[in-house]
C-alpha positions in Angstrom: 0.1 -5.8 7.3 -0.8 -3.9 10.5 -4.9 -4.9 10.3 -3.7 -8.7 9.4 -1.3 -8.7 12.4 -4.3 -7.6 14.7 -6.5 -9.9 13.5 -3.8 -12.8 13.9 -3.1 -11.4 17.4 -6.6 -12.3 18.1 -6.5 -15.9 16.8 -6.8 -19.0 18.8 -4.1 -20.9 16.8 -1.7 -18.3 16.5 0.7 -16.9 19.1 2.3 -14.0 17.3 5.4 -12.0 17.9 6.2 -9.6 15.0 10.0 -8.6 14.7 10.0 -4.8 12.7 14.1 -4.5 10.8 12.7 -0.8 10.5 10.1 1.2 11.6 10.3 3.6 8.6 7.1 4.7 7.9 5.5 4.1 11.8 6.9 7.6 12.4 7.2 10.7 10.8 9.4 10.6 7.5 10.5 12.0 4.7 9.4 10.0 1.8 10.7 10.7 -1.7 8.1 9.4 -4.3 5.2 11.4 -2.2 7.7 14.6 -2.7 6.6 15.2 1.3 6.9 14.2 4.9 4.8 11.6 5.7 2.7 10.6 9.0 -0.1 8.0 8.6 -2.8 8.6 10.7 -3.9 5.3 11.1 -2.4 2.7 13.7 0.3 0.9 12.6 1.5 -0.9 15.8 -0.9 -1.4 18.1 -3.2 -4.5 19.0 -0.2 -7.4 18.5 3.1 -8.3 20.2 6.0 -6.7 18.6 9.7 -5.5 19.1 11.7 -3.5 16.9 15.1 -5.2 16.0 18.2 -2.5 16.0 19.3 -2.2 12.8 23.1 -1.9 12.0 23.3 -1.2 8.7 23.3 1.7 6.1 19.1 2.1 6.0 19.2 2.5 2.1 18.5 -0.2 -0.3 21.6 -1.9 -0.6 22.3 -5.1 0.6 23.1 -4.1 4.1 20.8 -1.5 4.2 19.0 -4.2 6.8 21.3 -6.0 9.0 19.6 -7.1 12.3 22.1 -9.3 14.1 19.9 -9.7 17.1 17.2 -11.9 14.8 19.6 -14.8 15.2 18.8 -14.1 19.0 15.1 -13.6 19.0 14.7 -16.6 16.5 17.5 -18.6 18.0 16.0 -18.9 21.6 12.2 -18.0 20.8 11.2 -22.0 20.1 9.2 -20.6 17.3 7.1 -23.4 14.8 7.2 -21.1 12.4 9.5 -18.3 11.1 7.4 -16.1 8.4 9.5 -13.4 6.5 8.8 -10.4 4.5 12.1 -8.9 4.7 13.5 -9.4 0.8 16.1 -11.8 0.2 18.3 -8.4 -1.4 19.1 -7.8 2.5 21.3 -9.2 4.7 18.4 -10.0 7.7 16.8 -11.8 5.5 19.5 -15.0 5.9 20.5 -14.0 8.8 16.6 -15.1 9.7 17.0 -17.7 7.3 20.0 -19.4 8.6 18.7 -19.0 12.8 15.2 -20.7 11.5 17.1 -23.8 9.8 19.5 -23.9 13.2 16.3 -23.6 15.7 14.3 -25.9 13.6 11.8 -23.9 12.5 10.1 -23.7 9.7 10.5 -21.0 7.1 7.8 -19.5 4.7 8.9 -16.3 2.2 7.6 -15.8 -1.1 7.1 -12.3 -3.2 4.7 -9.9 -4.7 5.9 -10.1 -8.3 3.7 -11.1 -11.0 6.4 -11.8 -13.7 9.9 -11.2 -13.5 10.2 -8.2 -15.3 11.8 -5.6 -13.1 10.6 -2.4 -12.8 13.3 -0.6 -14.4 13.2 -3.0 -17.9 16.2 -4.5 -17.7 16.7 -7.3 -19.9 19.7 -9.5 -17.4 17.6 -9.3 -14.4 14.9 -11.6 -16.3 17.7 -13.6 -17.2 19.4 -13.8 -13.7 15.9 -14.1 -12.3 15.1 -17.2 -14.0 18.0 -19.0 -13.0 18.7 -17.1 -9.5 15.1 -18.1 -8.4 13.7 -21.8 -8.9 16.9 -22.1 -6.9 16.0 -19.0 -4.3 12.5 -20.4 -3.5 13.0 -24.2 -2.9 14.8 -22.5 0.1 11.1 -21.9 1.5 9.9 -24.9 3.6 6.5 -23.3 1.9 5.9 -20.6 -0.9 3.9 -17.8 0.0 1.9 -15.5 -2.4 -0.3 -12.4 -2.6 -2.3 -13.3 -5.6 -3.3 -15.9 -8.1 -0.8 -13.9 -10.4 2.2 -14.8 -8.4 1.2 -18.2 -7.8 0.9 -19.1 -11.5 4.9 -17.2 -11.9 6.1 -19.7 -9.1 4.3 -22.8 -11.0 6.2 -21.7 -14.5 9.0 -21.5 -12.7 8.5 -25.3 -11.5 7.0 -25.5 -8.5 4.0 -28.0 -7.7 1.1 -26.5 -6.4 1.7 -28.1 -2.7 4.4 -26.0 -2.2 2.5 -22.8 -3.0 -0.1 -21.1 -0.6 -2.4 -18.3 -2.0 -2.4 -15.6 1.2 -4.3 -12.8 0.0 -3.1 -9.0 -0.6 -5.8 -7.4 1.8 -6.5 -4.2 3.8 -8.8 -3.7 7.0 -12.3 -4.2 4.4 -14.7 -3.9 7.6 -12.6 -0.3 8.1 -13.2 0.4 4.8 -16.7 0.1 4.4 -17.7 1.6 7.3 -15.4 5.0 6.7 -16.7 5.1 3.3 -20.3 4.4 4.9 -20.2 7.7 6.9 -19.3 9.9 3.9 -21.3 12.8 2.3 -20.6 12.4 -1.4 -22.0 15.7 -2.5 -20.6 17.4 0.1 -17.0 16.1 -0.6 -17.7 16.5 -4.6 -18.2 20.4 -2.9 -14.8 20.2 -1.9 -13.6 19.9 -4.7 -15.7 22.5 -6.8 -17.6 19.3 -8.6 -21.2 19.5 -9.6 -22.9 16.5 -8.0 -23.8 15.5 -11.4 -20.8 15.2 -12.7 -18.6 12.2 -13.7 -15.7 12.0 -11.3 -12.3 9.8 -12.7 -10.3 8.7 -9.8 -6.2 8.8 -10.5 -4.5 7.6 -6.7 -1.4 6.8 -6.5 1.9 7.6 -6.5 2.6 10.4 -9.1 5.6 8.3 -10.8 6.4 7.3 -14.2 5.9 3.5 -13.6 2.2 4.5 -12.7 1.7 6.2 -15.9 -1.1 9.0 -14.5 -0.3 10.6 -18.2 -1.7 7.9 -20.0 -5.3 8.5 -18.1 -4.7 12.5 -18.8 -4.3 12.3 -22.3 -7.6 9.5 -22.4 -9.4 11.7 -20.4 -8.7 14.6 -22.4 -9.5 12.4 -25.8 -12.7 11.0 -24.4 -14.5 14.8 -24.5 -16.8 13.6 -21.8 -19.5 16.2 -20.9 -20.0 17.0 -16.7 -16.8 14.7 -15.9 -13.7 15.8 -13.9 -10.4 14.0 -13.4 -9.1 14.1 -9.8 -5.6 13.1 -9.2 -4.7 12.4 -5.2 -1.4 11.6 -4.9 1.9 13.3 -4.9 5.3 13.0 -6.5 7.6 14.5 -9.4 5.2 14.0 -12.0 2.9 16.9 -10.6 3.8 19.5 -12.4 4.6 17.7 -15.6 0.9 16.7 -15.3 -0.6 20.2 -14.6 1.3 22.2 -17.9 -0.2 18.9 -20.0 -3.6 19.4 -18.4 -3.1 23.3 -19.2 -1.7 22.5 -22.7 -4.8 20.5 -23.5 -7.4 22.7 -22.7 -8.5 21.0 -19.9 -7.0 22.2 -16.5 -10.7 23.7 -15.2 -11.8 19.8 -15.6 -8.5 18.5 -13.6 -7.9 18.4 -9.6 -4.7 17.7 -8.0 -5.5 16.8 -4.3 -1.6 15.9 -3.8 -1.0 13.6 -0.9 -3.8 12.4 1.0 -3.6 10.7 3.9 -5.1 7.1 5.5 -8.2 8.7 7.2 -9.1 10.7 4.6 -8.7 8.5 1.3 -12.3 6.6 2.0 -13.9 9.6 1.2 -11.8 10.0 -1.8 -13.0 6.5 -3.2 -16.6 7.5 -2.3 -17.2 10.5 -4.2 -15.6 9.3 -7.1 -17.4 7.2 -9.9 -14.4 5.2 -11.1 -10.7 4.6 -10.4 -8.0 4.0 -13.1 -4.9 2.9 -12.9 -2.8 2.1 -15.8 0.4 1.5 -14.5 2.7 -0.2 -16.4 4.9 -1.9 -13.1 2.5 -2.5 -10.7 2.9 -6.3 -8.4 -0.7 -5.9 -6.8 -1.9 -2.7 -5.8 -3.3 -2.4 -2.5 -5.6 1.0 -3.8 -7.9 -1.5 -5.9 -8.9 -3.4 -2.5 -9.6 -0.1 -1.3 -11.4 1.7 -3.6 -13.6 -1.7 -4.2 -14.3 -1.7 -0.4 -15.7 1.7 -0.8 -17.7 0.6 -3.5 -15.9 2.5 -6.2 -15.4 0.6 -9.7 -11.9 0.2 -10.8 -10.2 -0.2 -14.1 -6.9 -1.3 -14.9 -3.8 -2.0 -16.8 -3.3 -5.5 -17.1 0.1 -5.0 -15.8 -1.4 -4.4 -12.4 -1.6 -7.4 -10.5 -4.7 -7.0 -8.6 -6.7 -7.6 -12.2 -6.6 -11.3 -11.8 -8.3 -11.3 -8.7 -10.1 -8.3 -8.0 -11.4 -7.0 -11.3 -11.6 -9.3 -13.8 -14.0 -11.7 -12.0 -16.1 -8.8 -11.4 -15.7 -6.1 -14.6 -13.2 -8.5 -16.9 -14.4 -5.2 -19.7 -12.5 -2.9 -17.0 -8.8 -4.5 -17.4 -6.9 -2.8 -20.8 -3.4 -3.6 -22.1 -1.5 -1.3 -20.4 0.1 1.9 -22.9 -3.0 1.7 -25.1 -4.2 5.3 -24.7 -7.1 4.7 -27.6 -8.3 1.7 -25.3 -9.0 3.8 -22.3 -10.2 6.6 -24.0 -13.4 4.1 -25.3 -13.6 2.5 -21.8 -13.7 6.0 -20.1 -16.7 6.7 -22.8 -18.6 3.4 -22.2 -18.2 3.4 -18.5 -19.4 6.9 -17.9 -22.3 6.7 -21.0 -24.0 4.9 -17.8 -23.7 6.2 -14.2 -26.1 3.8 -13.0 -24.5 0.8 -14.9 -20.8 2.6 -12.7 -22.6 2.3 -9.9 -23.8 -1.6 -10.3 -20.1 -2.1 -11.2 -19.4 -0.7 -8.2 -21.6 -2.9 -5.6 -20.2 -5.9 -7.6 -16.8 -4.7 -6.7 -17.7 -4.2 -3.0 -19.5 -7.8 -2.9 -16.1 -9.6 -4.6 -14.2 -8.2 -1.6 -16.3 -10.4 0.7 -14.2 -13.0 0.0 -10.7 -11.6 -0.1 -9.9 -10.5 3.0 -8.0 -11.1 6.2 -9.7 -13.9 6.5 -8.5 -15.8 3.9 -5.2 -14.0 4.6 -4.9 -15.5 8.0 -6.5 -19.1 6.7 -3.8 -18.9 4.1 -0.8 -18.9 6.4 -1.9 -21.3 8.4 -2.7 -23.6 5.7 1.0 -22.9 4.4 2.7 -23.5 8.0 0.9 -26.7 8.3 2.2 -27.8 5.3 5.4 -26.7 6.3 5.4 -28.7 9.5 4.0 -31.7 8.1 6.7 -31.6 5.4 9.1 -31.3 7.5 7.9 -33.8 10.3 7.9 -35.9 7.2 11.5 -35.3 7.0 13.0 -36.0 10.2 10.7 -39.2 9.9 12.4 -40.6 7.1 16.1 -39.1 8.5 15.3 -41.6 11.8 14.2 -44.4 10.1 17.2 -44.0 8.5 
């Protein structure tokens, strides 16, 4: 959110303040999925008004693991139009901001990034509690907010009109993008690496998790039998090693890189030297890395459990989405897209040119289409209670 917030900051109809519940992840951290401490090297708070809200509770990811008494405060007295919220309603700040906004008269917008209501973990009650806990959950929202065109059609099957819903889309700094990725030396990264310049280079980066499934592109890759290719993973996590004795097992570790974590600054020249991204995750709400990678003009293929297909890959390469598990389906993609590296390439301006029009533009155009609506709605409201 940080390059959004900036760019809001900026606006002539906005007067932002940003309340923070945490600032995990601003600072220096242990995180357990990268398997390492991390520190982004990229600003995260500067260029927009913010304060960080002490935070009484346990920090973990139970219920109270965010409980920020002092938001009734701040949103009690701060005469705010608007309260936006992407704390998750699993935490106690969440209605603690819910319940000052409907006191102070605000309006309040919250939505979510899932795509369907499967949970991550397959558990067959959550679907059912989900689809009676939330038609109920979202009419709270004076207006629905949501990351992609995926989410938006979950909220309309779960009955809500289309007025109540505002697309705001999932975006990253693309100007930043594009210019980092404009400054890199491809064949000098690819050198790095101990890659050929001529050689096909398959981009896994993410998290390495089970949810991603980073095995399903090993074992494709390894089908495939592509001459001159390589498969680069950049990311970090428990699967690492799990990954390197399959590569070994397979006869394939001399064609495999593990880059581990890699950080903000360095990632657009990650996307750059590579030919094509995959990511076949089989729990995946958006993914942030396809926005990326696009904006460094890097193709990207995908399960369609990702949620970024809808948007950011199917208009563009609809042939680049595969049903996520099918190991024999990205095994032919992997040989069709890299039969052609010229054809990779074209995919790969296409990708650059769809993210033209998903950005923080139409992030920022997005809320405030959804807080006018809010406020008209609501204006609307006290109206009719007058009249009355």
């Amino acid at each position: 959110m940080s390059p959004v917030l900036r760019r809001m900051a900026r606006h002539p109809q906005i007067d932002l303040r940003v309340a923070y519940c945490s600032l995990r992840g601003a600072h220096s951290d242990y995180d357990p999925d990268f398997a390492t401490v991390v520190h982004w090297d990229v600003p995260l708070l500067d260029g927009y008004n913010w304060v960080d809200i002490p935070n009484i509770g346990t920090g973990n990811e139970s219920f109270l693991g965010l409980c920020n008494p002092d938001l009734w405060r701040l949103i009690r007295r701060g005469s705010f139009d608007a309260v936006l919220c992407y704390t998750g309603y699993l935490k106690a700040s969440f209605w603690i901001a819910f319940l000052a906004s409907r006191l102070s008269g605000s309006v309040f917008l919250f939505g979510t990034d899932a795509n369907s209501l499967s949970p991550r973990d397959s558990r067959s009650w959550k679907v059912t509690l989900k689809k009676f806990l939330w038609p109920r959950l979202f009419s709270l929202a004076d207006q629905i907010i949501v990351p992609s065109s995926r989410t938006r059609e979950l909220m309309r099957s779960l009955g809500f009109a289309e007025d109540r819903i505002t697309l705001t889309p999932y975006c990253v700094d693309n100007d930043w993008w594009t210019a980092q990725a404009a400054q890199v030396d491809r064949v000098a990264m690819r050198s790095a690496w101990g890659i050929e310049p001529d050689f096909s280079v398959v981009l896994f980066c993410a998290k390495l998790q089970s949810w991603k499934r980073p095995g399903d592109l090993l074992e494709a890759f390894a089908a495939a039998g592509i001459p001159r290719a390589v498969l680069v993973f950049a990311g970090e996590g428990p699967l690492r090693q799990t990954l390197f004795q399959r590569a070994l097992d397979l006869g394939i570790a001399d064609r495999v890189r593990f880059l581990g974590f890699v950080n903000q600054s360095a990632l657009p020249a990650v996307y750059k030297a590579s030919d094509l991204m995959v990511l076949p995750s089989e729990y995946e709400p958006f993914a942030v890395v396809v926005n990326e990678a696009s904006c460094c003009g890097c193709p990207v293929a995908a399960s369609d459990r990702v949620g970024a297909t809808a948007d950011l890959i199917a208009p563009v390469n609809p042939d680049f989405v595969f049903l996520c598990g099918d190991v024999p389906a990205l095994t032919e993609l992997l040989r069709r897209a890299l039969s052609d590296p010229s054809e990779l390439a074209r995919r790969g301006q296409d990708s650059l040119r769809r993210m033209q029009s998903w950005s923080a533009r139409e992030n920022i155009s997005g809320l405030l289409e959804a807080v006018e609506r809010a406020l008209s709605r609501a204006r609307a409201k006290r109206a009719v209670a007058y009249n009355s």
